[in-house]
C-alpha positions in Angstrom: -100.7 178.6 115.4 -100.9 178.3 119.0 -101.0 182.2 119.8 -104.0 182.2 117.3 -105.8 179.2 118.8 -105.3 181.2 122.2 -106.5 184.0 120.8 -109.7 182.5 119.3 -110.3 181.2 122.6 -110.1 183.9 124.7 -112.5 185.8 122.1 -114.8 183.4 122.1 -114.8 183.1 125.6 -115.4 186.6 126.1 -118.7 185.9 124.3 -117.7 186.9 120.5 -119.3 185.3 117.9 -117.1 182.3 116.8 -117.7 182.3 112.8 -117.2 186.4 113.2 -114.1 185.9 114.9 -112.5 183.6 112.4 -113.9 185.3 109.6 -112.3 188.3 111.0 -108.6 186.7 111.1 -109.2 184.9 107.6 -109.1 189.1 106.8 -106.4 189.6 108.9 -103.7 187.1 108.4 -103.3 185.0 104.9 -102.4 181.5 106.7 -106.3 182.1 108.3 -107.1 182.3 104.9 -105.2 180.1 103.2 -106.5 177.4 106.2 -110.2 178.3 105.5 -110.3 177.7 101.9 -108.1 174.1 102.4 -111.3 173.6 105.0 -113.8 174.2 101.5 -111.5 172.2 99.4 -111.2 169.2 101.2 -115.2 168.4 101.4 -114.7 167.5 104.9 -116.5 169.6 107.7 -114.8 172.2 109.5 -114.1 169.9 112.5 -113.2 167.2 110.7 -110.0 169.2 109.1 -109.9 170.8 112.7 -109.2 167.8 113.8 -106.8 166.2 111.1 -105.1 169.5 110.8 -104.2 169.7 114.7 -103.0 165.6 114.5 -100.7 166.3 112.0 -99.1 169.5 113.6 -99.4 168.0 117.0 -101.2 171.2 118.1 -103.8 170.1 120.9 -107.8 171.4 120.6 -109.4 169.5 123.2 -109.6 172.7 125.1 -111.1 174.6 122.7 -113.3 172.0 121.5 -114.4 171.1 125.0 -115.2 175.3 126.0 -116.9 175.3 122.2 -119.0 172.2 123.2 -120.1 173.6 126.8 -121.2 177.1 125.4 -123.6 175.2 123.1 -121.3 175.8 119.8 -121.0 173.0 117.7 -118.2 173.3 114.7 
């Protein structure tokens, strides 16, 4: 998961559009997938299962939530 979250990073740093980019890995890999329809299931917003999701695999997305937050992108 941490390669991906890199990855995402570094795309959307490079100026990518963020819901293009994770739509484009929900295509590409089946745990995107799988992730993003657990995110519609759960009723809670994307950053709250962000959020709960990271906690629980003690994955850490400050950094992506702080370069999200000072590009203007809210999740």
């Amino acid at each position: 998961m941490n390669n991906q979250l890199n990855m995402l990073m570094q795309l959307i740093s490079l100026g990518q559009n963020p819901n293009q980019v994770i739509a484009q890995m929900a295509k590409q890999n089946p745990q995107a997938n799988a992730i993003l329809n657990q995110v519609q299931q759960s009723g809670m917003t994307p950053k709250e299962y962000a959020i709960q999701y990271a906690r629980q695999n003690n994955i850490d997305i400050t950094p992506l939530l702080n370069m999200l937050n000072n590009k203007g992108i809210k999740l």
